[in-house]
SEDOKOL-123234 format. One record per residue (C-alpha): residue number from 1; residue in three letters; x, y, z. Coordinates in Angstrom, 1 decimal. Last residue first. Example, Ala and Ser with C-alpha at 12.3 -4.5 7.8 and 13.67 -1.06 7.14 Angstrom:
PT seq type     c1     c2     c3
PT   2  SER   13.7   -1.1    7.1
PT   1  ALA   12.3   -4.5    7.8
//
This chain:
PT seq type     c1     c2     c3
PT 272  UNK   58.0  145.1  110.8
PT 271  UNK   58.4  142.9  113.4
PT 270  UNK   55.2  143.9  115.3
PT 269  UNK   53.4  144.1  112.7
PT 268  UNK   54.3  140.2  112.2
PT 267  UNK   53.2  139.2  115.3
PT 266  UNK   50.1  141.0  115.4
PT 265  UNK   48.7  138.9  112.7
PT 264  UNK   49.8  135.5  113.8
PT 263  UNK   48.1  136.6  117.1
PT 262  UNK   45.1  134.0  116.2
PT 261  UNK   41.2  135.8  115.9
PT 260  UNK   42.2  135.9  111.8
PT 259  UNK   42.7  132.3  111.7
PT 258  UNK   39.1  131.6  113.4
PT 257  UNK   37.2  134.2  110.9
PT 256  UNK   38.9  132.5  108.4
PT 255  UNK   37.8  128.8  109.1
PT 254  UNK   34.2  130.3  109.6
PT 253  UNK   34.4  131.5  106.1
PT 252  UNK   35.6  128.1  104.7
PT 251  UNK   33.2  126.2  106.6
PT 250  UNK   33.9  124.2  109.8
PT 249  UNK   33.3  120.2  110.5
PT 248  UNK   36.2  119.0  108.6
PT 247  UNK   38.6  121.4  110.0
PT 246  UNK   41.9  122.6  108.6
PT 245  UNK   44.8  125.6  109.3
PT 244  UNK   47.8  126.0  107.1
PT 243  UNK   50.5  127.8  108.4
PT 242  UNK   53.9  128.8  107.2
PT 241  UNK   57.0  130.4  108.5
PT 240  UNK   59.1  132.5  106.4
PT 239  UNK   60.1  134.3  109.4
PT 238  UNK   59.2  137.9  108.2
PT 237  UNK   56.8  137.3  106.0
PT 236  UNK   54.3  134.9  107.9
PT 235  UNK   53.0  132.9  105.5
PT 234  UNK   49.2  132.2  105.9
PT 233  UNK   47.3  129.5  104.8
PT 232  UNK   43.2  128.4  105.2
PT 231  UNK   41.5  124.9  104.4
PT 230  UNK   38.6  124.2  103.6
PT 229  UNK   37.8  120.7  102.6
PT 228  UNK   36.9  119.1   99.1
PT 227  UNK   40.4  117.6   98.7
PT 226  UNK   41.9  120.9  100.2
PT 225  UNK   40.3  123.6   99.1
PT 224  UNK   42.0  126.5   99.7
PT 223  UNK   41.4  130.4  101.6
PT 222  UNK   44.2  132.4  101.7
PT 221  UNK   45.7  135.2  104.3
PT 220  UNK   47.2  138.2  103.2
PT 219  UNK   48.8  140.6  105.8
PT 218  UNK   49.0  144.3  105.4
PT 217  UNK   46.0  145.1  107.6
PT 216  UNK   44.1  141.8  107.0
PT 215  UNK   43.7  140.8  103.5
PT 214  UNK   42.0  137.8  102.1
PT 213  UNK   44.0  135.8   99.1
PT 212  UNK   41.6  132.9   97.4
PT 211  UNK   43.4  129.9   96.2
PT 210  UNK   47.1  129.3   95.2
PT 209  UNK   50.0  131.0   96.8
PT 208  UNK   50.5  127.8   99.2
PT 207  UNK   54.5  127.9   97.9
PT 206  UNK   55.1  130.9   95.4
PT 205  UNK   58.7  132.0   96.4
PT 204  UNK   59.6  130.8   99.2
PT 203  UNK   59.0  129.0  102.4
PT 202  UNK   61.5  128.0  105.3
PT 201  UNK   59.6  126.1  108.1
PT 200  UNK   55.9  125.0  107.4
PT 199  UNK   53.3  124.7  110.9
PT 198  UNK   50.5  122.5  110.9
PT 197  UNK   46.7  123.6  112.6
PT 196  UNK   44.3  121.3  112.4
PT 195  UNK   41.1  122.5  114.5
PT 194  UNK   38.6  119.8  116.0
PT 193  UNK   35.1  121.0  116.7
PT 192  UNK   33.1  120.5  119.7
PT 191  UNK   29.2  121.0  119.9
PT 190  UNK   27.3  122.4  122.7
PT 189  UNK   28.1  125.9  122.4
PT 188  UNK   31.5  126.0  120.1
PT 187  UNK   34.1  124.2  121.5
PT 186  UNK   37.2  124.1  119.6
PT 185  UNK   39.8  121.5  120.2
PT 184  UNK   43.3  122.5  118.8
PT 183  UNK   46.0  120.0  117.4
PT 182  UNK   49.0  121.5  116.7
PT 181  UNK   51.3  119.7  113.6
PT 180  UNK   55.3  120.5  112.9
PT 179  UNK   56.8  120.7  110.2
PT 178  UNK   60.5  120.4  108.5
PT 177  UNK   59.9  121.3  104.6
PT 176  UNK   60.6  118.4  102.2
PT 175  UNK   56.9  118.8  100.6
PT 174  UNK   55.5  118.8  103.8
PT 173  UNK   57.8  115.8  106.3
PT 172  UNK   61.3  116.8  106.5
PT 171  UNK   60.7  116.3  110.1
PT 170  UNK   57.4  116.4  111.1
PT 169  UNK   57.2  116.7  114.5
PT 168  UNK   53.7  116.4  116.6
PT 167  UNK   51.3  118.2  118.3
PT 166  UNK   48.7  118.3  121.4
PT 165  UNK   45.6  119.3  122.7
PT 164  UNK   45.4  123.4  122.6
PT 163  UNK   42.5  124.4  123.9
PT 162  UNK   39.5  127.0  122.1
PT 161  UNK   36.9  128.3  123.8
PT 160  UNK   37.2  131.5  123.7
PT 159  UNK   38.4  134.0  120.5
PT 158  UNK   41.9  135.8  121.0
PT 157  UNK   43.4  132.9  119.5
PT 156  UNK   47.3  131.6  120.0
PT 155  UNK   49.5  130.3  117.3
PT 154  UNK   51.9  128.0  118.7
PT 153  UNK   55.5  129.6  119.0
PT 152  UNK   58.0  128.9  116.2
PT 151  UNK   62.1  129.5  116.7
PT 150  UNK   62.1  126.8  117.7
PT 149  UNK   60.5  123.5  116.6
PT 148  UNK   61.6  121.2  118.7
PT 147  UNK   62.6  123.4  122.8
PT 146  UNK   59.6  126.0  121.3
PT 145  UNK   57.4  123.0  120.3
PT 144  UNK   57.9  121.4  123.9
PT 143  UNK   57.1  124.7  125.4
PT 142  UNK   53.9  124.8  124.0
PT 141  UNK   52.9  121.4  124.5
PT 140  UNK   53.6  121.2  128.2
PT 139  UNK   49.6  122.0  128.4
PT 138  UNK   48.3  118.8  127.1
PT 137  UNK   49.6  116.2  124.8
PT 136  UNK   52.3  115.4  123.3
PT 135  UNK   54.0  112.9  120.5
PT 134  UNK   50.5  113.3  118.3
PT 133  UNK   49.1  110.1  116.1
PT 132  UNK   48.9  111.7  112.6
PT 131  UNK   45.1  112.0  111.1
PT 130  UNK   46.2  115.4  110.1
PT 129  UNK   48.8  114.7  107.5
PT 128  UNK   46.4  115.0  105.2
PT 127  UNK   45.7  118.1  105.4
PT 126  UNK   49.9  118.9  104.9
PT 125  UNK   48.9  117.3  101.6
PT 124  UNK   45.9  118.7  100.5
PT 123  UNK   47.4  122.0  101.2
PT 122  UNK   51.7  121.3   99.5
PT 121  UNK   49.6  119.8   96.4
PT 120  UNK   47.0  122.7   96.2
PT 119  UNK   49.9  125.1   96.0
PT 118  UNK   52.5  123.5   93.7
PT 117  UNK   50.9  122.8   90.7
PT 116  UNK   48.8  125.6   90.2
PT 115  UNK   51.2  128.1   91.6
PT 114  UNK   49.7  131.8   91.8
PT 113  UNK   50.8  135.0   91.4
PT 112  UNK   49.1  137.5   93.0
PT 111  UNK   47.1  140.0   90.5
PT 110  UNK   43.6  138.4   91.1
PT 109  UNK   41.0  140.2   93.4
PT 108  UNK   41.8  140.4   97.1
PT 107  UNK   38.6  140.0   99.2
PT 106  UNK   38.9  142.3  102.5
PT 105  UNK   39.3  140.4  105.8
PT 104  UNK   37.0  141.8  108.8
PT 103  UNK   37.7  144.2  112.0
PT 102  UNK   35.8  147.0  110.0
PT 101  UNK   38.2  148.1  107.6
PT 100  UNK   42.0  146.5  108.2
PT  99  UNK   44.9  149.0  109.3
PT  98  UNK   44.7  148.3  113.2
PT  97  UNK   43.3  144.8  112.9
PT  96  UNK   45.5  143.1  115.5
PT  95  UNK   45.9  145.8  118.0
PT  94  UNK   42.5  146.5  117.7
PT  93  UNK   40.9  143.6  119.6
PT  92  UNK   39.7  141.0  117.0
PT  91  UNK   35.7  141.1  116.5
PT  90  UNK   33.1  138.2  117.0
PT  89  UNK   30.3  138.3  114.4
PT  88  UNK   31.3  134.5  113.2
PT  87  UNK   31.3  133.2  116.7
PT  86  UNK   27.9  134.7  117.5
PT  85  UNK   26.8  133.3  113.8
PT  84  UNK   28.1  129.9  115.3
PT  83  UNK   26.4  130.2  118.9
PT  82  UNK   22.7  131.0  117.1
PT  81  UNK   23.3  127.9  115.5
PT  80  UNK   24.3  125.7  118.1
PT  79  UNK   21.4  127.3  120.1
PT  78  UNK   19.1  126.6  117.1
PT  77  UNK   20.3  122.7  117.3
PT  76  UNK   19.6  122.4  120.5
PT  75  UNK   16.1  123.9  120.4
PT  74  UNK   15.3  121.9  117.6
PT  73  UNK   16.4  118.2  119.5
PT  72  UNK   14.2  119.8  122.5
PT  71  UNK   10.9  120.0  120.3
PT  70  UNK   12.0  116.4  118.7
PT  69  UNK   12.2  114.8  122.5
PT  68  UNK    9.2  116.6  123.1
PT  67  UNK    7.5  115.3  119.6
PT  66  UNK    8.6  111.9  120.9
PT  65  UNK    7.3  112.0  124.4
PT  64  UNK    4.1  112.8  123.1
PT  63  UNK    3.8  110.2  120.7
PT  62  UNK    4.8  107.8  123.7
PT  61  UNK    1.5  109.1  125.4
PT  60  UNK    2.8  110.6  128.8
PT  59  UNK    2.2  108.3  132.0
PT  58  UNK   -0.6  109.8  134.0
PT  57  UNK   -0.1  112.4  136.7
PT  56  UNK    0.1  111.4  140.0
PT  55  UNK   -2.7  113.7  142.2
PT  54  UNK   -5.2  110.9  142.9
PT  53  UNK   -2.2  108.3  144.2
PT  52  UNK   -1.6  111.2  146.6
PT  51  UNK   -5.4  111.4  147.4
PT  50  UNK   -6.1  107.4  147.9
PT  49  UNK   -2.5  108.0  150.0
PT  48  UNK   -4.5  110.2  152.3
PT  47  UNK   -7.6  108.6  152.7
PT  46  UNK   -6.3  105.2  153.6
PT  45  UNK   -4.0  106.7  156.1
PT  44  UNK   -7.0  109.2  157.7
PT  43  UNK   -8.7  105.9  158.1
PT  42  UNK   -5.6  104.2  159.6
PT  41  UNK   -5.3  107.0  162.4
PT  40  UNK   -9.3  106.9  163.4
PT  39  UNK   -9.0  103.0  163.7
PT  38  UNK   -5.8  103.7  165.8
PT  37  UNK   -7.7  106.3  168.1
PT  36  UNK  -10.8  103.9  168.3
PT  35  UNK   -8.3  101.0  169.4
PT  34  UNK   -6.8  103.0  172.5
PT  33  UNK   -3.9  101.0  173.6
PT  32  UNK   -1.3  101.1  171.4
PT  31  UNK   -2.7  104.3  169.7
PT  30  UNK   -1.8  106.4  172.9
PT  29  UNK    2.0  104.8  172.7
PT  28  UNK    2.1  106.5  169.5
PT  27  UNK    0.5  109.5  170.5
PT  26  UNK    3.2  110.0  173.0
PT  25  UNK    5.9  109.6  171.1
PT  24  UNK    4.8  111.7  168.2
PT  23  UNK    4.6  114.7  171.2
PT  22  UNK    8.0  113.7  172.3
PT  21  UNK    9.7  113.6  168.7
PT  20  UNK    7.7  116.8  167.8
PT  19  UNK    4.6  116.5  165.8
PT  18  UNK    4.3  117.4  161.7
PT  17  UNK    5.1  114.0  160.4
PT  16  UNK    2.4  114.5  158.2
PT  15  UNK    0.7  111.6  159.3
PT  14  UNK    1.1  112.6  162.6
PT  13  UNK    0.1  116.2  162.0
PT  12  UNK   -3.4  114.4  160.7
PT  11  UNK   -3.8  112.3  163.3
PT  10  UNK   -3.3  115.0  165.7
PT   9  UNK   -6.1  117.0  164.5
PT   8  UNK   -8.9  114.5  164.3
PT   7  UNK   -7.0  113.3  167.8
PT   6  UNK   -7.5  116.0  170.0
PT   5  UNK  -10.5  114.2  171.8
PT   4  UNK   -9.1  111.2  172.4
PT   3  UNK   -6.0  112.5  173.1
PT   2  UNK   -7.7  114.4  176.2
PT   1  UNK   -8.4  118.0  176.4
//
């Protein structure tokens, strides 16, 4: 069988780059010098991209467009939510909630004394002291607070997705306590949240014992509001140490499901 007479087939292999390098070759020098062949090529050509340009869908209405772009928008913002109440069902390992109910803090009612003119001050504060610009950054920051700041390790969380950025010194800095301030990025689905953490050496008495007290095992953790922003504050007993953890972008509960997921609990049952 002859080109000629093969080429309703070939034609369309050759358009659909279907032949071999030698067969393609061959046809191609055919069409050079067979004109019906070539006029037989170009028609299947013609026909072929008239049936491509057929099959593009139109251009999406710009109303459209917009109540996808809206649909998606949703959809984002119910994963972030559905991430948060994850985050806020997440349980502590054992070890650090051996003698608390059900892996959660326990309200405290009043009883512990409190300092109205000492606690709030000493929060809002050390809150403040937030927007600081940090000495170091990045993973030597641990060991840097230990060889500063020593005897006081960073606090650690159990819970993912959170990375300690950086900290600073602040010498004689809270309420003439030596501090120190950790900077923590929190990523939480989509969204990333930044997590103030800052460190009080030597505390007595009734320092930070204002606001809401939360117990965990035998450790009491309390809940502030800092200028119109949570803020949460443990002291660890044995140390004297203090903490106050802050985010603008958290709420209070959220805050103290975070604190609880550090190690600051199990450290101090372990000195006891």
């Amino acid at each position: 069988m002859t080109l000629c007479q093969s080429i309703e087939t070939l034609s369309m292999a050759f358009l659909d780059d279907e032949l071999v390098a030698e067969e393609r070759r061959e046809l191609e020098l055919h069409l050079l010098g067979c004109a019906s062949c070539r006029e037989r090529v170009e028609a299947e050509r013609s026909e072929l991209a008239m049936i491509r340009k057929a099959l593009v869908p139109p251009p999406a209405p710009a109303l459209l467009k917009a109540r996808v772009a809206r649909a998606l928008d949703a959809e984002d913002a119910a994963a972030i939510r559905s991430e948060r109440r994850r985050w806020s069902r997440w349980m502590l390992p054992g070890s650090a909630i051996a003698a608390a109910a059900a892996a959660l803090p326990v309200f405290v009612g009043a009883g512990a004394p409190r300092s109205r003119s000492q606690g709030p001050t000493h929060v809002a504060n050390v809150v403040t002291s937030r927007s600081l610009p940090l000495e170091v950054q990045g993973a030597s920051t641990g060991a840097w607070l230990h060889d500063h700041f020593a005897p006081v390790e960073p606090p650690q969380f159990t819970q993912p997705g959170i990375r300690l950025v950086g900290g600073r010194l602040l010498p004689n800095g809270i309420a003439k306590h030596d501090a120190a301030l950790l900077q923590y990025l929190v990523s939480l689905g989509a969204e990333q949240l930044t997590l103030t953490a800052v460190v009080l050496k030597d505390l007595r008495g009734d320092e930070l014992s204002d606001g809401q007290a939360w117990q965990v095992g035998d450790q009491v953790l309390r809940v502030h509001d800092a200028n119109g922003m949570p803020a949460v504050t443990y002291i660890d007993p044995n140390d004297h140490v203090g903490y106050v953890f802050a985010s603008e972008r958290m709420t209070a509960e959220e805050l103290l499901r975070l604190v609880v997921s550090t190690d600051l609990i199990a450290r101090a049952q372990q000195h006891r």
